[in-house]
C-alpha positions in Angstrom: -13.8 -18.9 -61.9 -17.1 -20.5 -60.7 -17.6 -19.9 -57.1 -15.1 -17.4 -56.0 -16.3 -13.5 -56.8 -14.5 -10.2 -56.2 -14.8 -9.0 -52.5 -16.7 -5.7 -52.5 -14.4 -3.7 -50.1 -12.0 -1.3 -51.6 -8.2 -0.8 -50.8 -5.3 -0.4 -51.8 -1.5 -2.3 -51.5 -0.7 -6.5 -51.9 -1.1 -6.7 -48.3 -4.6 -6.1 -48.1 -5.2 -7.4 -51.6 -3.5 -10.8 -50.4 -6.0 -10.5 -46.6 -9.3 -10.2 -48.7 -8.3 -13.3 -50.5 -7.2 -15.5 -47.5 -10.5 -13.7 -46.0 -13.0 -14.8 -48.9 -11.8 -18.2 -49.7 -11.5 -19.3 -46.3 -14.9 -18.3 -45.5 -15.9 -20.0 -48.5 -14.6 -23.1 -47.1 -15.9 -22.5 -43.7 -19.5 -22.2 -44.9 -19.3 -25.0 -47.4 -19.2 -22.6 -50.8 -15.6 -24.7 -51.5 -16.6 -28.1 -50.0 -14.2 -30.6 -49.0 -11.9 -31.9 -52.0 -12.8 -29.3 -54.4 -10.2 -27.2 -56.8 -9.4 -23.8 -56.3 -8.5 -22.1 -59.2 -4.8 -21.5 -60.0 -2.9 -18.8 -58.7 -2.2 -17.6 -62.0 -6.1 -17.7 -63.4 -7.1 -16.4 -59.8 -5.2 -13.8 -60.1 -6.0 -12.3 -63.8 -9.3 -12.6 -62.9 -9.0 -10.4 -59.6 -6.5 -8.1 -61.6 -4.1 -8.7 -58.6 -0.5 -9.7 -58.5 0.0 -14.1 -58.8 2.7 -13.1 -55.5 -0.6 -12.1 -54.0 -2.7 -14.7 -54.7 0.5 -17.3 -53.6 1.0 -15.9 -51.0 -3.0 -16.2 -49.6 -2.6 -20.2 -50.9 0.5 -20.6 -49.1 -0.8 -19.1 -45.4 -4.2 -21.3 -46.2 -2.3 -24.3 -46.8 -0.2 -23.7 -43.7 -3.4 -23.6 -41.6 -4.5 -26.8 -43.0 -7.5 -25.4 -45.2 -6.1 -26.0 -48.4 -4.2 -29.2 -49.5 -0.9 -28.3 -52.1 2.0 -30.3 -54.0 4.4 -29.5 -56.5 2.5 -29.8 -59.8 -0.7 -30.5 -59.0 -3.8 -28.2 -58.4 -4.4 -27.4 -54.5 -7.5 -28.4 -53.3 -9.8 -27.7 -50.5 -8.7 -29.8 -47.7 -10.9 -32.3 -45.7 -12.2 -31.2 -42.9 -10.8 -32.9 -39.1 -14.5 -32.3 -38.1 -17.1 -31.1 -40.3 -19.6 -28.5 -38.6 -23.1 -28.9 -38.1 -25.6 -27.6 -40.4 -29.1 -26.6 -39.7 -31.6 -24.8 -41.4 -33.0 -22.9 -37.7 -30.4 -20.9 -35.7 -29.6 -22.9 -33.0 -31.2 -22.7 -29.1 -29.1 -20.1 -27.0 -27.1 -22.0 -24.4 -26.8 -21.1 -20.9 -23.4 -20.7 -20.0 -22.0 -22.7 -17.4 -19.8 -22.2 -15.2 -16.0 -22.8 -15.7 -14.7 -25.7 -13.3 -11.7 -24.4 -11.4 -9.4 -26.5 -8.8 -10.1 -26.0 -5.3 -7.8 -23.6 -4.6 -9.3 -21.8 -7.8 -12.5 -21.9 -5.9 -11.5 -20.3 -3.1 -10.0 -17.6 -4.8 -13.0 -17.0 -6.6 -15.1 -16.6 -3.5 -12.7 -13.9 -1.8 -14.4 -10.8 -1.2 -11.8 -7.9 -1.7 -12.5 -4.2 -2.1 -12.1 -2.5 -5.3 -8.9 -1.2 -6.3 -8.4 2.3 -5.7 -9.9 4.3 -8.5 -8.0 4.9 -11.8 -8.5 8.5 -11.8 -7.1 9.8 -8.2 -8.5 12.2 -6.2 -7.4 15.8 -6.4 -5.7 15.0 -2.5 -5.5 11.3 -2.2 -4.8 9.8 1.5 -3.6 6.7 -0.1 -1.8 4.1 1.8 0.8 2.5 -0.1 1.4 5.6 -2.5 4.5 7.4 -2.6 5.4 10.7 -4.3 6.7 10.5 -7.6 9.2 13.2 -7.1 10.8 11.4 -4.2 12.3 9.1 -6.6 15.6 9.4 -7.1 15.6 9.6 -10.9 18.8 11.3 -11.6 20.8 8.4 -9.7 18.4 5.6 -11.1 18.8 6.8 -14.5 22.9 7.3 -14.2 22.9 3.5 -12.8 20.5 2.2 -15.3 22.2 3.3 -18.5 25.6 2.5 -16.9 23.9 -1.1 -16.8 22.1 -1.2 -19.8 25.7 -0.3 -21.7 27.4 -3.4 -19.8 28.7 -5.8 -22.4 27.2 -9.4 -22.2 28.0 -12.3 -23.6 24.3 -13.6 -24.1 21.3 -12.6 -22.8 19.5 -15.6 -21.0 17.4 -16.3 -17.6 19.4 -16.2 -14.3 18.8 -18.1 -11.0 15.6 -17.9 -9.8 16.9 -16.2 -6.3 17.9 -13.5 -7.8 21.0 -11.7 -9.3 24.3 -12.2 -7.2 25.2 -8.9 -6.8 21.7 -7.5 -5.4 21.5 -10.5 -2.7 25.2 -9.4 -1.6 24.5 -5.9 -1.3 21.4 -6.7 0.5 23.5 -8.8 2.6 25.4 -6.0 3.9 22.8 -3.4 3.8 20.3 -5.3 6.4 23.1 -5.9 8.6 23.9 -2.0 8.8 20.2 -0.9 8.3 18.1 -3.8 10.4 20.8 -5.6 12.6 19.9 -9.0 10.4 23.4 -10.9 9.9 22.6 -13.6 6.8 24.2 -15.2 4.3 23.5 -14.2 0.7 22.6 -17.5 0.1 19.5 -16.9 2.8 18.7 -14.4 0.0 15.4 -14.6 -2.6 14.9 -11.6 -4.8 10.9 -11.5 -5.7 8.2 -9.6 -6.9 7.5 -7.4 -4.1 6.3 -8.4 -0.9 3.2 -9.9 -2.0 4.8 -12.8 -4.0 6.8 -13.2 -0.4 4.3 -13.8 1.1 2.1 -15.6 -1.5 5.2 -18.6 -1.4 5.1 -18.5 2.7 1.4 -19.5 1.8 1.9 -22.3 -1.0 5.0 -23.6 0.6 3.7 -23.9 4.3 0.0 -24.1 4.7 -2.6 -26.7 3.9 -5.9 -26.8 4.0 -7.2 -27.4 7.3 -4.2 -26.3 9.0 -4.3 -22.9 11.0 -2.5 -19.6 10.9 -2.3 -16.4 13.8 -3.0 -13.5 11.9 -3.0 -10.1 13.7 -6.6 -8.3 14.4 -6.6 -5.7 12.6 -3.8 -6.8 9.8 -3.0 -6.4 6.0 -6.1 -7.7 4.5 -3.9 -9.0 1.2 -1.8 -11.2 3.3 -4.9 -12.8 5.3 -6.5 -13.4 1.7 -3.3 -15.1 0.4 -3.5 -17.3 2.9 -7.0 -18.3 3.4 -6.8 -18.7 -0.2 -5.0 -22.4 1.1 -7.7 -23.2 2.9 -6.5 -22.9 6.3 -8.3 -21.4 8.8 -7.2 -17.9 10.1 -6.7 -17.0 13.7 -7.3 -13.7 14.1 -5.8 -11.6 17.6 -6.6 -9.3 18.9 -3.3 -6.2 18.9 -2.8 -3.9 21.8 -0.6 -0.7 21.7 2.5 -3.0 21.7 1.2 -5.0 18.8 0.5 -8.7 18.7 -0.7 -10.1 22.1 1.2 -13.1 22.1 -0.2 -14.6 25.7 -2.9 -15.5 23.2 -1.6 -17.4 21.4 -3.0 -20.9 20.4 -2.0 -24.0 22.3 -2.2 -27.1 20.0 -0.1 -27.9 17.0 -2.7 -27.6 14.4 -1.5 -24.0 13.5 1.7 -23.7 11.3 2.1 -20.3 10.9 2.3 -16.5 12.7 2.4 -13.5 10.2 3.2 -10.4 12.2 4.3 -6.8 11.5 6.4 -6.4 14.9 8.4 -3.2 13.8 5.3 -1.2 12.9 2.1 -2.8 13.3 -0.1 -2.4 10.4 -2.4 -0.7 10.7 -2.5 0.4 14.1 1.4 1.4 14.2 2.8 -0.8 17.4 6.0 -2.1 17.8 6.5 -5.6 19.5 9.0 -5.3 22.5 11.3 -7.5 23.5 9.2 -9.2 26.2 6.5 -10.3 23.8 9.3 -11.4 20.8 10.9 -13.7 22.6 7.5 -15.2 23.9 6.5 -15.8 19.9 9.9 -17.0 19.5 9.3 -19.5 21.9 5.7 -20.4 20.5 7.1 -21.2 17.1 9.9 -23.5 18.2 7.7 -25.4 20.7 4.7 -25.6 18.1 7.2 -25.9 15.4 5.4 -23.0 13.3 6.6 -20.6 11.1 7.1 -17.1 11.9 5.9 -14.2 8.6 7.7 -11.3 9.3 6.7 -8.7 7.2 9.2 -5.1 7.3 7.1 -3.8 4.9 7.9 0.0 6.2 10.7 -0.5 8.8 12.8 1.8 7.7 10.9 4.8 8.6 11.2 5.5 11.9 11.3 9.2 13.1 13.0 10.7 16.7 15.3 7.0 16.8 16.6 4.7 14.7 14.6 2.1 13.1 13.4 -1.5 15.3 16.1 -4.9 14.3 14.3 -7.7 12.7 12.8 -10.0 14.7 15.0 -12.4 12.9 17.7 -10.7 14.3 17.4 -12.3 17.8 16.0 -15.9 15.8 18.3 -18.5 16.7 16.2 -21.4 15.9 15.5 -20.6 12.6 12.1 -20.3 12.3 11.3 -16.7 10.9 11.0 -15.5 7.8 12.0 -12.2 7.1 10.1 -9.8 4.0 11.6 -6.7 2.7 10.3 -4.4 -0.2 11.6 -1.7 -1.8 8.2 -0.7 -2.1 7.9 2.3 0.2 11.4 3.5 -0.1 11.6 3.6 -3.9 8.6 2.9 -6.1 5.8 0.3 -5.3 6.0 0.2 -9.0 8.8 -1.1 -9.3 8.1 -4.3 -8.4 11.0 -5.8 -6.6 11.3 -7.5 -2.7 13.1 -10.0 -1.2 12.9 -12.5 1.6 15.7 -13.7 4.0 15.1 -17.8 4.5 16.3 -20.4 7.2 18.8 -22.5 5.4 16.2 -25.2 5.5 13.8 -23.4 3.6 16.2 -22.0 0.7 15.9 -24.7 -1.4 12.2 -25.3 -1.9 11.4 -21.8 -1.7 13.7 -21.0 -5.2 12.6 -24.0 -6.9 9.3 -22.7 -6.2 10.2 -19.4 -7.5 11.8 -20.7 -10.5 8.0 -22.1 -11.2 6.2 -19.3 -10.7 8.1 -16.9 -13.2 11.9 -17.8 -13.7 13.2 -14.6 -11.6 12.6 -11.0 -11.0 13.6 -8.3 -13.5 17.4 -8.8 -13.9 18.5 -5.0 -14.9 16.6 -3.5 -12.5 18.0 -5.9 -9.5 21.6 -4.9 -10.9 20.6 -1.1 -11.3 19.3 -1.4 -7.1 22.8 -3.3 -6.6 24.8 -0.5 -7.7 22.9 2.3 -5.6 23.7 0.2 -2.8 26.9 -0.1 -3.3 27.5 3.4 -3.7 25.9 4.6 -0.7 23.2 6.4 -3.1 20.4 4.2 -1.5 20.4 4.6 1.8 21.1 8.4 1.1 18.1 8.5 -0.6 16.0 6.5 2.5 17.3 9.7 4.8 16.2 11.9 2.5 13.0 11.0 2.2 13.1 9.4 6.0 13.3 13.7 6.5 10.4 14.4 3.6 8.1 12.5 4.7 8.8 13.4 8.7 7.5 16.9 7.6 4.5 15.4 6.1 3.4 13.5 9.3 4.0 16.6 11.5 1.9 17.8 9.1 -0.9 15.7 9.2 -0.9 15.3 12.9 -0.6 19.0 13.6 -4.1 19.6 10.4 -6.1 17.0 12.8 -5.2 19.0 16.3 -6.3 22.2 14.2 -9.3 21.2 12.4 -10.8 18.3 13.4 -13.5 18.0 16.0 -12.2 17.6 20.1 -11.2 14.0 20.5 -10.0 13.3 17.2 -6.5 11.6 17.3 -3.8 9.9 15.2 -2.3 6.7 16.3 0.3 4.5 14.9 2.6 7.2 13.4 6.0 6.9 15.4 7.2 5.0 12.1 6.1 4.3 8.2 4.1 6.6 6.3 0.3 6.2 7.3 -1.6 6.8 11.1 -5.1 5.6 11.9 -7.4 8.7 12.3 -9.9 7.5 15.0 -13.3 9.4 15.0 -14.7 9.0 18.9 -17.7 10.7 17.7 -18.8 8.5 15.0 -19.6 4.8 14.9 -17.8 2.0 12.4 -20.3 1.6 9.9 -20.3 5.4 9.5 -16.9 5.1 7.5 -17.8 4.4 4.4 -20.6 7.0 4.0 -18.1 9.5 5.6 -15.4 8.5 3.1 -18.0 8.7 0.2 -19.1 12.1 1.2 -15.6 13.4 1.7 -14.4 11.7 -2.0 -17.0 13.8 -3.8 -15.1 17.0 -2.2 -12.0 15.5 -4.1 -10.2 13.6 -1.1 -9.7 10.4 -0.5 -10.0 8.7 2.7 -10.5 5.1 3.7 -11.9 3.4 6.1 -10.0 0.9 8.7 -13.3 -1.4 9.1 -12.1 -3.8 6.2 -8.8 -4.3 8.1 -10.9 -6.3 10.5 -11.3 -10.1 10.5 -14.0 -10.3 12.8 -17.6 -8.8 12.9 -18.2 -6.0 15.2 -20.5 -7.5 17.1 -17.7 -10.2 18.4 -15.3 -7.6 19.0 -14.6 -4.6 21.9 -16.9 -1.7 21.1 -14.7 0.9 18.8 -15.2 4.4 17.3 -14.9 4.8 13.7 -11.5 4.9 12.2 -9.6 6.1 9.0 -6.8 4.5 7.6 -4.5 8.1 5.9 -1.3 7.5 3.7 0.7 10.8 3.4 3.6 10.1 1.8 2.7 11.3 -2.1 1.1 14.5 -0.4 2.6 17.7 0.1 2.4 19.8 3.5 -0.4 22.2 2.0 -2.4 18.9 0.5 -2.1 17.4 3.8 -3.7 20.1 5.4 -6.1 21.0 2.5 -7.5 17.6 3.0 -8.2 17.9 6.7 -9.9 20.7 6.1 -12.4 19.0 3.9 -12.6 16.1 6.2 -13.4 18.7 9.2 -15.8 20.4 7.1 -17.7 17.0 6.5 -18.1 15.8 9.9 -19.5 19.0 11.1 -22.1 18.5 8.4 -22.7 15.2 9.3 -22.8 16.1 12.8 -25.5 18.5 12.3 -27.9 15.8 11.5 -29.6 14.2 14.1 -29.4 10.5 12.9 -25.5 11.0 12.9 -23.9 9.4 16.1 -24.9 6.9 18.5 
């Protein structure tokens, strides 16, 4: 059989009999053994001389011939194919290459050069002050599961992609939902069904920004959203929030900005709510600059002692905001599923662009969230856990009175399901060795600092802050964890190069 020998591994079975094969003679080819043009043996010697089925050794030929290594007919005796390029050979191993770097679009460029923290770690802490985590047994499984199945069993004619904003019957139950749950009257046609909040808001930024153009973000704000749209390469804006949220006298005169994102019901991080005064002043600002207003409801509808803020689209009558729901917070961030409300202008460029990005969202699930909707199940599951996670503030608010150092205080926590712990006592760039020394007691804490758009040393002097999620934490965690914290900053405190 000339130049084709036995592999040495051993197995058993024509499927690994046939892989040594392809394995060995394409090798052979590869490394010049079978140059280019030369006969292979038949399938029927090959295979007496291997002591191996001729299905085996066929079925090798025929995958080689299909990747263009080997050349076949009926009749005639295949033959190694020529080559499209024949590799170079060389006696000396070759000079190791640098690698250089890969060349990326703009846009790919400035992605590249964002500096974000680290996810959280894989591996949680044993109490984990996470904002953005919910608690697994706050999802309402038993109705989830009874709507899912109930969907899955649906008969359908085919199974093929639907429009790109989403499943009918989720935008009309979202229809009549916000009008009952945030005083927003829309069509369903205003309705686009997305991938969570963060694909909202990464088409406000593809759609409406270029580069050089300028956007008012809020000072501190949701560090995401301020990356997503830098990522354009316009210029961010950055003011300065109050107690009542975004202070809107500031905001800039000329035309060169485009865009406002804001988090008027619950201010993120710091937890203020934009009154009416100050909407109807960014209102204003948008239709004379001709802008576009973000709104983000990322949390809106937990708000404890009264019911939650409207939209700020609510009162829009120039259409010019855009509104961003999630079902994030209320069911599972998981999950994977938001939506935005559009002005009519906007619907159309905003689904074709959606229909680019990834066809649509998740069918099943958007029908399974339709029918718990419908049904009233939903929004008896947001009072429920509107109630669950009430406790677990009250909690964490009444831990910090009780173990934390004199002057220690939560802000922001009238609504949602964080508050800002603000540390008088310690400076800002004490956070992250505070949060690093109370993570390797087994709680996790993080520090507001990275919220921040501009250094410190341009801002209003401010203590240290902490940025605590309690909504996948129990009453006892909650306090647990305070404990630890407390038990920290007295040992920090006790050293004299801690404070200013």
């Amino acid at each position: 059989m000339g130049q084709i020998s036995t592999p040495s591994s051993q197995g058993s079975g024509a499927d690994r009999a046939g892989r040594r094969i392809y394995d060995l003679l394409r090798s052979q080819i590869a490394d010049g053994t079978l140059a280019a043009g030369a006969q292979v043996p038949s399938t029927r010697a090959l295979a007496a001389d291997l002591g191996v089925s001729r299905t085996t050794v066929t079925a090798a030929y025929e995958q080689l011939a299909a990747e263009g290594f080997l050349a076949t007919s009926a009749g005639r005796v295949a033959r190694v194919a020529t080559p499209l390029a024949a590799p170079e050979r060389s006696d000396t191993k070759p000079k190791q290459r640098g690698r250089t770097a890969p060349t990326l679009s703009a846009f790919g460029c400035r992605v590249a050069a964002i500096d974000m923290p680290g996810l959280a770690p894989a591996e949680p802490c044993r109490i984990d002050f996470l904002y953005g985590a919910v608690a697994s047994r706050d999802f309402p499984s038993l109705a989830w599961r009874r709507a899912y199945q109930a969907e899955l069993l649906r008969h359908q004619r085919r199974l093929y992609y639907v429009a790109p904003e989403g499943d009918a019957s989720l935008r009309r139950s979202l229809q009549g939902y916000l009008r009952r749950a945030r005083g927003l009257a829309c069509d369903a046609e205003q309705i686009l069904v997305v991938h969570g909040s963060q694909q909202a808001i990464d088409l406000c930024a593809r759609l409406l920004l270029n580069p050089g153009d300028a956007f008012v973000f809020e000072e501190p704000g949701y560090l995401m959203a301020r990356r997503c749209f830098e990522a354009t390469g316009a210029e961010a804006l950055a003011i300065a929030v109050d107690a009542l949220g975004l202070g809107t006298a500031r905001l800039p005169k000329d035309d060169r900005t485009r865009l406002a994102y804001v988090t008027p019901s619950h201010q993120f991080p710091l937890g203020g709510v934009l009154p009416i005064g100050r909407r109807l002043e960014l209102l204003r600002w948008a239709r004379t600059h001709r802008a576009w207003v973000v709104e983000d409801d990322y949390d809106g509808e937990f708000r404890y002692g009264q019911r939650p803020i409207d939209a700020l689209q609510s009162i829009d009558t120039e259409g010019r905001v855009i509104y961003i729901g999630t079902f994030s917070k209320a069911l599972s961030p998981q999950l994977r599923l938001g939506y935005l409300v559009l002005p009519p202008d906007l619907v159309p460029v905003f689904r074709q662009a959606k229909r680019l990005a990834d066809r649509h969202a998740p069918v099943l699930e958007q029908r399974v969230l339709a029918s718990l909707i419908d049904s009233g199940a939903y929004e008896r599951h947001v009072r429920r856990t509107r109630r669950a996670h009430e406790r677990r503030r009250a909690a964490l608010l009444d831990a910090v009175e009780h173990h934390l150092p004199g002057g220690a205080a939560v802000t922001g926590t009238a609504a949602g399901l964080h508050g800002v712990l603000w540390l008088p006592f310690l400076r800002p760039q004490d956070e992250p060795a505070l949060a690093a020394a109370v993570r390797s007691r087994g709680v996790g804490v993080y520090p507001v600092s990275p919220l921040f758009a501009k250094p410190e040393s341009r801002m209003q002097p401010r203590p240290a802050g902490l940025i605590l999620g309690y909504a996948s934490l129990t009453v006892e965690e909650i306090d647990q964890g305070m404990r630890v914290l407390a038990a920290v900053i007295a040992e920090r405190s006790a050293k004299p190069s801690v404070g200013r």
